[in-house]
C-alpha positions as CSV (number, residue, x, y, z in Angstrom):
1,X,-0.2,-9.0,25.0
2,X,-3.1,-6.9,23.4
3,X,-6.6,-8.4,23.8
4,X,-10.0,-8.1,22.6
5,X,-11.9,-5.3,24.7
6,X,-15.5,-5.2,24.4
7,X,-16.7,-2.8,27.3
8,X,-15.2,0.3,25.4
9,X,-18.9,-0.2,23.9
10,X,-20.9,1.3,27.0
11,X,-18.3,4.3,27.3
12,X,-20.1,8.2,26.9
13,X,-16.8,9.4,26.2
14,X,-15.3,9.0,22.1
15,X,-11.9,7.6,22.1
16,X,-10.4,10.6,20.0
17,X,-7.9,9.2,17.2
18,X,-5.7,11.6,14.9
19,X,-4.2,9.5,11.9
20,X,-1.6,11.2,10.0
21,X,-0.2,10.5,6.6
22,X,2.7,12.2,4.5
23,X,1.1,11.6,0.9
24,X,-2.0,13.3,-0.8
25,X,-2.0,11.3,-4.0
26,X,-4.1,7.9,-3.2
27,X,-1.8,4.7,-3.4
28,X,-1.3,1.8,-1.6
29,X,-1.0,3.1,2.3
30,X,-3.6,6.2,1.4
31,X,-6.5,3.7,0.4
32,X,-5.8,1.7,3.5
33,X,-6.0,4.5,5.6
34,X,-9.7,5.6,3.6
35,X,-10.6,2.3,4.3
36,X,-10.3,2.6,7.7
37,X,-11.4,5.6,9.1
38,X,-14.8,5.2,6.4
39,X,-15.2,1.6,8.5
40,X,-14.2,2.1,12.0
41,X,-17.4,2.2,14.7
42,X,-18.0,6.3,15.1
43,X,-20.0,5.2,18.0
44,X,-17.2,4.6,19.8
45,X,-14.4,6.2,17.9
46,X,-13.8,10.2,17.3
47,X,-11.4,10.1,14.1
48,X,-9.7,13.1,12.1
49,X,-7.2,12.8,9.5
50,X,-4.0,15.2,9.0
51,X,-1.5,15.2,5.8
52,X,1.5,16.7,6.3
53,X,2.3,17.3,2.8
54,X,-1.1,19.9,1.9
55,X,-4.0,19.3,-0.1
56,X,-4.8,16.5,-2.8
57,X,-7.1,13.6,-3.6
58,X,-6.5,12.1,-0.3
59,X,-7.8,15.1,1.6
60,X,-10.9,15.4,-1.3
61,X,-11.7,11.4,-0.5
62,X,-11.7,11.7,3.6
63,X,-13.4,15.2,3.3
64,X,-16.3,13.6,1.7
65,X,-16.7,10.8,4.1
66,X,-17.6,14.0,6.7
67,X,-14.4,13.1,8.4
68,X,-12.3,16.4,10.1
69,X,-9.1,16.6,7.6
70,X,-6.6,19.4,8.5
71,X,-3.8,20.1,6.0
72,X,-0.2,20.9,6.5
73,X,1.8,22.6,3.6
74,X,5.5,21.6,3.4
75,X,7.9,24.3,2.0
76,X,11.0,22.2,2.6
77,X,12.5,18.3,3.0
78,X,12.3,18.7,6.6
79,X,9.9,21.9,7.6
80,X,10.1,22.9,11.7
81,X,6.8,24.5,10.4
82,X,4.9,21.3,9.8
83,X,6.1,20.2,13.9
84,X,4.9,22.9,15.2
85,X,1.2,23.1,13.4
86,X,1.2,19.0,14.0
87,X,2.1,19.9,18.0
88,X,-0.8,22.4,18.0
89,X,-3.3,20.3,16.1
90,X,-2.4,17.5,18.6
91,X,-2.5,19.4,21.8
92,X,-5.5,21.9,21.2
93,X,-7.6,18.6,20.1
94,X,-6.7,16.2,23.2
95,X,-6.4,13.1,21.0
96,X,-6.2,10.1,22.7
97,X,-4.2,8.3,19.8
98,X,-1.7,9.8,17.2
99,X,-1.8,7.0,14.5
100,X,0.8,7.9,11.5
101,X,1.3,5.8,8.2
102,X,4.5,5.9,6.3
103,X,7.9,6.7,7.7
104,X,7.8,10.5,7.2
105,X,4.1,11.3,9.3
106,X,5.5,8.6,12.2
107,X,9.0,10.8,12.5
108,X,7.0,14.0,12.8
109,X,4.0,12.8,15.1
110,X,7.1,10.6,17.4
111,X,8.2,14.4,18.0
112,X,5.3,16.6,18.0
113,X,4.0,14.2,21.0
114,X,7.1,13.9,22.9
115,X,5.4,15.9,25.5
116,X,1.8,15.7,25.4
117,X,-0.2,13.1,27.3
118,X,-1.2,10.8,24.1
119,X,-0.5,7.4,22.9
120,X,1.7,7.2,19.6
121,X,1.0,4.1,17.2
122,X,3.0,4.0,14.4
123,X,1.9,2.2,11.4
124,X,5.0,0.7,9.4
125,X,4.1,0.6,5.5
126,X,7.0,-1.1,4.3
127,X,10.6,-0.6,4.2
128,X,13.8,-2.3,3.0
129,X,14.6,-3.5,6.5
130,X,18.0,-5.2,4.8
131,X,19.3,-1.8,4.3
132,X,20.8,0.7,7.1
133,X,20.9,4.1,6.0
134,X,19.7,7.3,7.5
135,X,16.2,7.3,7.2
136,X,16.5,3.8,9.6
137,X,19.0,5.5,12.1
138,X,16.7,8.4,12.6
139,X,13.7,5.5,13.1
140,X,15.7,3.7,15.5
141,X,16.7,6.9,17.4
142,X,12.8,7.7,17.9
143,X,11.5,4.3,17.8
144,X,11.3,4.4,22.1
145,X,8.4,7.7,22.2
146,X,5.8,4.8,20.2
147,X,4.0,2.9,22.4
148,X,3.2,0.4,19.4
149,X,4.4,-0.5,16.2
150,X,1.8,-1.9,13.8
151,X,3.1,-3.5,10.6
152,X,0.9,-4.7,7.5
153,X,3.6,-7.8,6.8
154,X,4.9,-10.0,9.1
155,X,7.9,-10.8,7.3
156,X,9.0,-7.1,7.5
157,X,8.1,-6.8,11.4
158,X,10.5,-10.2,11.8
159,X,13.1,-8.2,9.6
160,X,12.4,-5.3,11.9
161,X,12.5,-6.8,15.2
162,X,15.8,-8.5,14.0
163,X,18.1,-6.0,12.7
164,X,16.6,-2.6,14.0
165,X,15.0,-2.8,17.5
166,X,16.7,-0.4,19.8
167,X,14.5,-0.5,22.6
168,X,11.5,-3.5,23.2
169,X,8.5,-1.7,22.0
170,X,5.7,-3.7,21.5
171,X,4.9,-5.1,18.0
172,X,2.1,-6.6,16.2
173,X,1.1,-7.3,12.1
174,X,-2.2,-6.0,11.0
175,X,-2.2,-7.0,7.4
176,X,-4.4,-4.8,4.7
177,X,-7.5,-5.2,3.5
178,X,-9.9,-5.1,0.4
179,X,-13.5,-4.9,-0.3
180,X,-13.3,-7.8,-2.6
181,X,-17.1,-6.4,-3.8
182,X,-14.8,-3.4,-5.4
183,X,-13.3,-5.8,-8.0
184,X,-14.7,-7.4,-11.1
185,X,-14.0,-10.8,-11.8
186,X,-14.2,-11.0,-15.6
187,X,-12.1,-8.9,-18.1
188,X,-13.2,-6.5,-19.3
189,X,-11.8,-4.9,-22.9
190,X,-12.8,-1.5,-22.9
191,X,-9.2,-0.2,-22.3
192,X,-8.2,-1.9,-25.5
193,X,-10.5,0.3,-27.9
194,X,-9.5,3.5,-25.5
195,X,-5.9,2.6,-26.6
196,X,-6.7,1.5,-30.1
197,X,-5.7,-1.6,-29.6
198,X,-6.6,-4.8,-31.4
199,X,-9.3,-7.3,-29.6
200,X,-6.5,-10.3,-29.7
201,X,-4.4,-7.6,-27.4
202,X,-2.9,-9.4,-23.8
203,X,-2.7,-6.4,-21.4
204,X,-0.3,-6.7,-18.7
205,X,0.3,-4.1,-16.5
206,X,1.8,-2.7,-13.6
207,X,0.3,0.0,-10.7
208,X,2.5,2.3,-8.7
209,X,4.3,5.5,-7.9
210,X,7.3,5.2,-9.9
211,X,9.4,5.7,-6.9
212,X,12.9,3.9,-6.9
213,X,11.9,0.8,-4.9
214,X,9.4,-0.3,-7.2
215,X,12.2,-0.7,-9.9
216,X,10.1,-0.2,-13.0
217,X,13.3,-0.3,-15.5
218,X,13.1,-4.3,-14.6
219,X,9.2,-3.7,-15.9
220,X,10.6,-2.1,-19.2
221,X,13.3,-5.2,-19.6
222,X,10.7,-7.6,-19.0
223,X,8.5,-5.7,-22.2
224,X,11.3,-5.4,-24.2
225,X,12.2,-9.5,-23.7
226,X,8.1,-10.4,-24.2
227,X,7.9,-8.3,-26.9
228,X,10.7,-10.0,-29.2
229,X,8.5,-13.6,-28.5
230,X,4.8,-12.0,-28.7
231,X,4.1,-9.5,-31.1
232,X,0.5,-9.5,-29.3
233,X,1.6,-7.9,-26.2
234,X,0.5,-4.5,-24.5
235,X,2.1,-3.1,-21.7
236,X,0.5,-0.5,-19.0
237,X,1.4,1.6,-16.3
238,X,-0.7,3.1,-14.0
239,X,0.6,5.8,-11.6
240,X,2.5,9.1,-11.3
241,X,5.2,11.1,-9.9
242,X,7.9,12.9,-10.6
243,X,10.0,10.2,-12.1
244,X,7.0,9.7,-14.5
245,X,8.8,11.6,-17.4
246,X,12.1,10.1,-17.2
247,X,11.1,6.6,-17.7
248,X,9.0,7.8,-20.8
249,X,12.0,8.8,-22.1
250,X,13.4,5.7,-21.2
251,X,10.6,3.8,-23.2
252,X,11.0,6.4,-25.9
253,X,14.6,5.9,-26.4
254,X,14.5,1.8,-26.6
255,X,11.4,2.0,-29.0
256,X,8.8,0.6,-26.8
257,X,6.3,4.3,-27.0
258,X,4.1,1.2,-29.0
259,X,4.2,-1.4,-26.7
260,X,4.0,0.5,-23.7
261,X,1.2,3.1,-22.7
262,X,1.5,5.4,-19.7
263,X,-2.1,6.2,-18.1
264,X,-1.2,8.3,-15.3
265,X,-2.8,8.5,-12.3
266,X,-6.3,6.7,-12.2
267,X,-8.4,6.9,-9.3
268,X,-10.9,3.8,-9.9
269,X,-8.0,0.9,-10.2
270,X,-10.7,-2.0,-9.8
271,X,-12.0,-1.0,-14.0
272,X,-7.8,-1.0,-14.9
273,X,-7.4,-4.1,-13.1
274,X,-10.6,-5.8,-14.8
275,X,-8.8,-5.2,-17.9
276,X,-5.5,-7.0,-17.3
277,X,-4.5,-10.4,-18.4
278,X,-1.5,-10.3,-16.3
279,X,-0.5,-7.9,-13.1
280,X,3.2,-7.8,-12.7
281,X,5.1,-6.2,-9.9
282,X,8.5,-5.8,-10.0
283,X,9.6,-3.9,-6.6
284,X,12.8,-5.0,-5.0
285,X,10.8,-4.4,-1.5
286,X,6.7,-3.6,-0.8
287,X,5.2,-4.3,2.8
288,X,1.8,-5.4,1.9
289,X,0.6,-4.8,-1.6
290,X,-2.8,-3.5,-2.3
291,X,-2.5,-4.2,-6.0
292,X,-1.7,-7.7,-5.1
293,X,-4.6,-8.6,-3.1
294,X,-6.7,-6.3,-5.6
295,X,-5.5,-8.0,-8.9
296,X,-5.8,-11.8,-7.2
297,X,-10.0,-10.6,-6.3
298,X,-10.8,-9.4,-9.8
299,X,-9.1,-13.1,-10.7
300,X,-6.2,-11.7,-12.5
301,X,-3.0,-14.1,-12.5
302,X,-0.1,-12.1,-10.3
303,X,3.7,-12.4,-11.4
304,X,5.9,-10.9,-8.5
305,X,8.9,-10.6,-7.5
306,X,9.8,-12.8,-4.3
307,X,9.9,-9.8,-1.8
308,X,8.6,-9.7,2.0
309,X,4.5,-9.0,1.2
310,X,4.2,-10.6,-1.9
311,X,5.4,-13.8,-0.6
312,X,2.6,-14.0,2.6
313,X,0.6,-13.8,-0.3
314,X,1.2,-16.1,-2.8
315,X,2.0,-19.5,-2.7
316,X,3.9,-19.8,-6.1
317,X,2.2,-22.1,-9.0
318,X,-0.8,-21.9,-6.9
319,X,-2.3,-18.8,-6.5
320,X,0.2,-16.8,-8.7
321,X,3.7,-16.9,-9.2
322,X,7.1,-15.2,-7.5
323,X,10.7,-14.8,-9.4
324,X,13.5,-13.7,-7.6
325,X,14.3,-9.8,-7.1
326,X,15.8,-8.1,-10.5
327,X,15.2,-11.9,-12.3
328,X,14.0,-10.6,-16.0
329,X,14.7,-13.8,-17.5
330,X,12.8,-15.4,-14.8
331,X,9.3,-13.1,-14.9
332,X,10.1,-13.3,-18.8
333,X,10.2,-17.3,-18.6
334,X,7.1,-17.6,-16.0
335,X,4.9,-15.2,-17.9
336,X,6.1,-17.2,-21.3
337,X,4.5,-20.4,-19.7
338,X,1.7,-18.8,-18.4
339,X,0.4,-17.9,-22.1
340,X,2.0,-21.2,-23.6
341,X,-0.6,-22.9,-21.0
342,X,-3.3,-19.8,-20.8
343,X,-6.3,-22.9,-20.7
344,X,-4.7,-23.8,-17.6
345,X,-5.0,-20.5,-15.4
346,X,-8.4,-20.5,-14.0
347,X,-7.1,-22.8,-11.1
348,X,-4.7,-20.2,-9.9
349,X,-7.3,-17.4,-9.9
350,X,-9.8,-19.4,-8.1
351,X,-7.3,-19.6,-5.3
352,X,-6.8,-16.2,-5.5
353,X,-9.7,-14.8,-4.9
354,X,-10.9,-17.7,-2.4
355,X,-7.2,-16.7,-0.5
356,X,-8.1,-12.6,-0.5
357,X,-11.6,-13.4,0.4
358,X,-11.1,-15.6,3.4
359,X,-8.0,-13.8,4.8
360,X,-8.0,-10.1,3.8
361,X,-11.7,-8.8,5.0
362,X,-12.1,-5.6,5.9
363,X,-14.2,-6.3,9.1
364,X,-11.2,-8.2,10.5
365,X,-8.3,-5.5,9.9
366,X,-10.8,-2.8,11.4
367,X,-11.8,-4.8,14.1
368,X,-8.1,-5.8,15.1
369,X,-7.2,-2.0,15.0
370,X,-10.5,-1.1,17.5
371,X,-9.5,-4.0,19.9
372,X,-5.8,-2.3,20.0
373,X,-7.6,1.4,20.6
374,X,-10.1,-0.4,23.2
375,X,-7.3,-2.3,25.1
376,X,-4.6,0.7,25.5
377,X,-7.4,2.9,26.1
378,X,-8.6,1.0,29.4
379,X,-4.5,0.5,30.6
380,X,-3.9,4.3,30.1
């Protein structure tokens, strides 16, 4: 069992910690990992960052904070290249810890520290643990060269330690975190007049990457349904990727290029978030969502989908509401009620932000993560 360690405080020598990350554009995993290494005790605690996929906003954000951030350009789906840098970075530094978040850094770091004298932590971000394709074969043939498995959700670690544990590595859930001082916790309607928009306007909106999980035709069904009751309705989305331009077309070809507006990505979420009357997410599987915990602190009622992270944070019809995955009708109905009732919503937002703020504090994810450094540091 991994305890609390406090005499890590009176060591001379810096616990040396390598965190490694696939992404460079700044979602949900990339702000917690910014969160971190800005917050973690450098007293005590040496910290450098490495992306394996180049340069970006990520590497801009952590080279700011004066934090060491190497970059590793990828020419291919899997590039020998990137190993080999990642094995040199790892060796010539003596790292104490490789910590890697996302499923592509932990696959490359399991390897390039196979046989170097350092301690492996892999940090699970979320998966579709229901599913066993390749990407989970290749997981469970590496899993054994981790000495711990960190995941931001309990429910997906229980998925995990049911259906893909090969061999008994230890686990443990750190959930995210959020400076809740980030958020504002009155709408704001400046985003109407940048859209042109009429004052009367309801926002709702969705943040993420577009990527395939996150199942953003069920967002466009969901407009198209609201927008045949409410002619008063505005739809957002916030994010970008390659998939970007095929759902505009998408939109473009069912009509909708006037109900829904594409913003791309946006690095200050908390002043979109402030604008929303409604945050929906619609992902058939998340681990921990930051947009979540970030829409329920600036008080903005949450309509989810009933997947693993969004149900450890809500509590439906009283901090915000879950629908079954790939249920239009059923976000259609909720969200329906929600404005047939609109007087009515203050409640749930009050036990939003009372929720994020009690249970989701920075100070407690970074101190469980120095405790795990502290205590595995002292057994090595």
């Amino acid at each position: 069992q991994l305890v609390s360690s406090n005499s890590m405080h009176n060591q001379k020598k810096k616990i040396k910690i390598l965190f490694t990350i696939p992404n460079v554009e700044i979602s949900g995993a990339e702000r917690q990992l910014i969160l971190l290494v800005k917050n973690i005790d450098k007293i005590r605690f040496d910290v450098s960052v490495c992306s394996i996929d180049g340069g970006g906003p990520l590497t801009d954000c952590i080279n700011k904070l004066g934090i060491t951030c190497y970059e590793i350009k990828r020419s291919k789906s899997f590039d020998i290249s990137r190993l080999t840098k990642l094995y040199k970075i790892i060796k010539t530094n003596r790292y104490d810890f490789i910590v890697p978040f996302c499923w592509s850094a932990i696959q490359y770091t399991r390897l390039a520290s196979l046989f170097l004298p350092v301690k492996h932590i892999a940090c699970e971000r979320g998966s579709d643990y229901d599913l066993l394709n390749l990407d989970s074969i290749i997981s469970i043939i590496l899993e054994p060269i981790s000495d711990l498995i960190i995941f931001n959700s309990k429910v997906q670690m229980d998925k995990y330690s049911e259906k893909f544990r090969f061999k008994k590595i230890p686990l443990k859930t750190i959930v995210n975190a959020i400076n809740v001082n980030d958020f504002q916790s009155k709408i704001d309607k400046s985003l109407l007049k940048q859209l042109n928009l009429p004052p009367e306007t309801m926002l709702l909106g969705t943040i993420g990457n577009f990527s395939e999980h996150k199942n953003f035709e069920m967002f466009i069904d969901v407009c198209a349904n609201l927008s045949k009751k409410f002619d008063y309705l505005h739809f957002i989305a916030v994010g970008d990727s390659a998939s970007r331009k095929s759902y505009e077309a998408i939109v473009e070809s069912r009509n909708l290029g006037k109900k829904i507006s594409f913003l791309g990505y946006v690095k200050e979420i908390d002043k979109i978030i402030s604008n929303l009357d409604m945050f929906l997410l619609t992902s058939i599987w998340e681990g921990m969502p930051n947009v979540i915990m970030e829409s329920m602190a600036s008080k903005v009622p949450v309509i989810s989908t009933d997947i693993d992270g969004a149900r450890e944070l809500i509590d439906h019809g009283i901090n915000g509401y879950l629908v079954k995955s790939k249920d239009v009708n059923g976000m259609v109905n909720t969200i329906s009620n929600i404005i047939s009732s609109y007087d009515d919503i203050d409640t749930i937002t009050d036990n939003a932000f009372e929720k994020i703020s009690n249970d989701f504090s920075i100070d407690k994810m970074v101190s469980k993560y120095q405790d795990i450094f502290s205590f595995l540091y002292e057994k090595k």
